[in-house]
N, C-alpha and C positions, 0 to 999 in steps of 0.2 A: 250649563243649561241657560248662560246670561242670553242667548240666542234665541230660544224657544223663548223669553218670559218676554225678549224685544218683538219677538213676530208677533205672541199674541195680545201685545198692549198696543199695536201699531193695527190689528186688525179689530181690537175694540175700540180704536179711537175716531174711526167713521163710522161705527154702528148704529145705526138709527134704530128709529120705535115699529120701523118695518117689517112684517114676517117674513118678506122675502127678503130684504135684505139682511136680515141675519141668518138666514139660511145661509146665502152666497155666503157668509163672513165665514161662518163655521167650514163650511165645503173650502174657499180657498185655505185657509185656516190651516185643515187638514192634510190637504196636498202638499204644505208648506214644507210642513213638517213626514211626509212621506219622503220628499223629493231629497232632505238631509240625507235619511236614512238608508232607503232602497233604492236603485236607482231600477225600475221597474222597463220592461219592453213594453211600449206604448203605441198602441195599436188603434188607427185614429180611420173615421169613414174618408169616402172620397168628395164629401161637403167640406168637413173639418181641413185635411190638407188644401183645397180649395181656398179655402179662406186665410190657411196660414202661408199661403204663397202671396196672395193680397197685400194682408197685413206685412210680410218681409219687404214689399217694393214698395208701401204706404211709406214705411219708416226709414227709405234709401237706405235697405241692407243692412243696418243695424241689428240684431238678434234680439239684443237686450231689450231698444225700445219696440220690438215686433210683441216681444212678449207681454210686458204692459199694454199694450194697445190693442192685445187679443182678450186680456181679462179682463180689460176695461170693455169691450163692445159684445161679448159672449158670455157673460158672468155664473152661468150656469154650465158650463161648459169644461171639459178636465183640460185644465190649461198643462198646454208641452212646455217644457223647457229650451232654451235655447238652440241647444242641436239639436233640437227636430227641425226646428225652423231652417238653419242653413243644412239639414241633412236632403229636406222635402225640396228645397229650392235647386239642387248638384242633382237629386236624381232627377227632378222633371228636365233640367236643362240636358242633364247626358243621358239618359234612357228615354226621355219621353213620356213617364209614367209615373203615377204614385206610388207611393210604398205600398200604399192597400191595393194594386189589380194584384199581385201576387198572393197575398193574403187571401181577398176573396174568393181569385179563380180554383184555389186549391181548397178552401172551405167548402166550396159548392160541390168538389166529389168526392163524396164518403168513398171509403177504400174497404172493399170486400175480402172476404175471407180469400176466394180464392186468388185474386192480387197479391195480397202477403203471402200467400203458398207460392206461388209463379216467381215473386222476387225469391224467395229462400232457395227453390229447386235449382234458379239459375246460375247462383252464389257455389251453391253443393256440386252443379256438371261441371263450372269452370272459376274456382276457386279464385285465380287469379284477374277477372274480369272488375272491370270497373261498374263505380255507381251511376257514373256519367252513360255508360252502354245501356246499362237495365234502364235505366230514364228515359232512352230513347227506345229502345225497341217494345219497353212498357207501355210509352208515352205518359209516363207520371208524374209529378214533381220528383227534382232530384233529393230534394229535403225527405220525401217523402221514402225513396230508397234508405234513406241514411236511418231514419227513427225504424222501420221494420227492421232489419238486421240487427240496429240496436237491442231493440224489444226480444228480439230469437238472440242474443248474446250472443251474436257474431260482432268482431272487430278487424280492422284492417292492422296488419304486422306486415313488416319491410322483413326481406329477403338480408341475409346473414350471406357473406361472400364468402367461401372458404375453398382451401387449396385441394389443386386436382391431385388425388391419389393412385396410382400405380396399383396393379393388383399383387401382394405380397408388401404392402410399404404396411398396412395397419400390424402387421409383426412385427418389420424391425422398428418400428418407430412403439412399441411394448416392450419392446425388449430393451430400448433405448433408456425408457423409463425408470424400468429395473433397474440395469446400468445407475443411474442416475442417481437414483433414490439410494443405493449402499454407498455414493462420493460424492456425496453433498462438499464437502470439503472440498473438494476441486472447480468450483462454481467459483471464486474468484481467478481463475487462473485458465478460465475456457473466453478462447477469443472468435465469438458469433460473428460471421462474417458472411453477405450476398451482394450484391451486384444487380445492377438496374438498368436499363438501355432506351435512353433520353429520344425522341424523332420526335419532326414540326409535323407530322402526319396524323396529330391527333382531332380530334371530332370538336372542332370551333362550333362553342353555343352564341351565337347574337343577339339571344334576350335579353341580355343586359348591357350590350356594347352600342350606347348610345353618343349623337353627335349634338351637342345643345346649338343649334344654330336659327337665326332668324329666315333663312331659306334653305332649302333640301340642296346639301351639298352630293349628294349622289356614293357618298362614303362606300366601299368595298374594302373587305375582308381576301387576303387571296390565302387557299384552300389546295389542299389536293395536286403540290409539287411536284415540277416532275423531275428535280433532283434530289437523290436521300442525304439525308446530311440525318447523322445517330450520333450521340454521345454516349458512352459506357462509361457509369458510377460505380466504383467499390467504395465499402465501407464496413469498417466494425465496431465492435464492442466488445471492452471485456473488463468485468468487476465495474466499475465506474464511470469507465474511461472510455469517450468517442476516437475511434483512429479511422484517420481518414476526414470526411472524400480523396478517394483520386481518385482523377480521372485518365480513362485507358481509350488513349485515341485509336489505337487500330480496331480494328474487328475482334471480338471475345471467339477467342480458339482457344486449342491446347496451346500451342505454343506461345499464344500470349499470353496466357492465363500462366504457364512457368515462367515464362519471363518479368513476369511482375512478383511472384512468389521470388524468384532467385535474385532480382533486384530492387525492385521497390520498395518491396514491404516490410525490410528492417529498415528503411530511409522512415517510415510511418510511426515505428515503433519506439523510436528515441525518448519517446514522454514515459514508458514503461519501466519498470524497476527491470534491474538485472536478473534479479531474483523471481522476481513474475514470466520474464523470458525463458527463463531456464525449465519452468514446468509448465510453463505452458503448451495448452491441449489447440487444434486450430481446427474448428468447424466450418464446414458448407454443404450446401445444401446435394440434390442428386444430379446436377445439370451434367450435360454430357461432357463438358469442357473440363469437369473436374474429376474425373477417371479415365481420362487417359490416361496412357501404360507410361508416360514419360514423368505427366505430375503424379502419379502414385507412386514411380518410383526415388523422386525426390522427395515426398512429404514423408516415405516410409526413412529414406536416410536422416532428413530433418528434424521429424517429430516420428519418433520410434513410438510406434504404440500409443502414441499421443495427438492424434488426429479422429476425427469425427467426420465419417461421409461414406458414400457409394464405394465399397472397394477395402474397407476400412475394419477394423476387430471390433468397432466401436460405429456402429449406424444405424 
């Protein structure tokens, strides 16, 4: 507290035999010690900003001496703190406006019942619609969408991605479960394995691919190729252990998808215990490439009963 007992021995030490000036002493006084503690949203007329745009270019942009020299010429006055001064000074120069036209133009209309009904109905027919649309086709403030929904305990949730399902997959993937659940034991010795397929064909965002330059270099992005160029990623896991990437430059078919089973993928495996090889179970997923009648009937000679997938004792 050696802080509070320096403010207010430094505020009793101009105190005069004044009443108004110790009014002012006590009011800044207070603020002082407000301003420690809470840091309060500070809502000021379009006088007060007025003047603190004054006092900011009185004091050639100083913050600190704007502030002194507003409580020295307003003393009556709820002095801002330093970022309001440079907050009021950025938005007059880039919006044109005070902080208070938005304040007040939204003060001045009270919001009716049936307002707050019309936002919630239109929330309720199209769940997924924005607060930015009701603003506009309301014509409200958009702040104003946002505290109604609050207030009726509606809240925005983001969309969970999950995998497309076949009709018959929520059985065997129960029964997988089952499966599962009596061979826990065999959970080091299952090697999870899928596949991925790389193209430059994907959807370039430029909102953040900026060119820092003193003149507009005319910078382009090129998009929308008209030669495919794909790279195919396999990879697994099993117990601890990453195996892989590789990568499969031809096209993902049956026959390549065997021929990387028949050749590559004990080249992968070399980090594996012998004893891990020998029981090991080899999972994939239901893709077409991987029931073919040629890889099913290597993965059945391979891993007898010890495979996991489409076509499998075990899927």
């Amino acid at each position: 507290m050696a802080w509070l007992q320096a403010d207010s021995n430094a505020a009793a030490g101009y105190r005069s035999h004044c009443v108004r000036c110790a009014v002012v002493d006590w009011f800044n006084c207070v603020w002082l010690v407000t301003e420690r503690f809470v840091k309060m949203p500070c809502k000021f007329t379009h006088e007060e900003y007025a003047d603190m745009v004054y006092m900011y270019g009185y004091c050639n942009g100083n913050a600190n001496a704007a502030v002194g020299e507003y409580r020295r010429r307003y003393p009556l006055r709820r002095p801002p703190n330093r970022s309001v001064f440079t907050n009021v000074f950025c938005a007059l120069r880039e919006c044109g406006t005070f902080p208070s036209v938005h304040v007040s133009s939204e003060c001045r209309s009270i919001q009716t019942v049936g307002e707050q009904e019309e936002i919630v109905s239109m929330v309720q027919r199209s769940p997924t619609t924005s607060t930015r649309r009701i603003s506009s086709r309301l014509r409200v403030p958009q702040s104003r969408v946002w505290r109604t929904l609050h207030y009726n305990g509606l809240y925005p949730f983001n969309h969970q991605p999950v995998q497309h399902l076949h009709p018959g997959d929520d059985a065997h993937r129960l029964e997988f479960c089952h499966w599962f659940s009596h061979n826990r034991e065999l959970l080091p010795y299952i090697l999870f394995t899928d596949e991925a397929t790389y193209t430059r064909n994907g959807i370039t965002n430029t909102h953040n691919c900026q060119n820092w330059a003193r003149d507009n270099s005319h910078a382009t992005v090129e998009t929308n190729l008209q030669t495919r160029l794909s790279v195919n990623v396999w990879c697994g896991i099993i117990n601890d252990t990453l195996i892989g990437p590789a990568i499969v430059e031809d096209r993902m078919t049956g026959d390549s998808y065997l021929q990387f089973l028949q050749n590559d993928l004990s080249e992968h495996l070399e980090e594996v215990s012998l004893d891990t090889r020998r029981h090991m179970y080899l999972q994939h997923d239901g893709s077409p490439i991987h029931y073919t009648r040629k890889v099913t009937q290597d993965l059945n000679n391979t891993y007898p009963n010890r495979w996991i997938g489409r076509g499998s004792l075990i899927h």
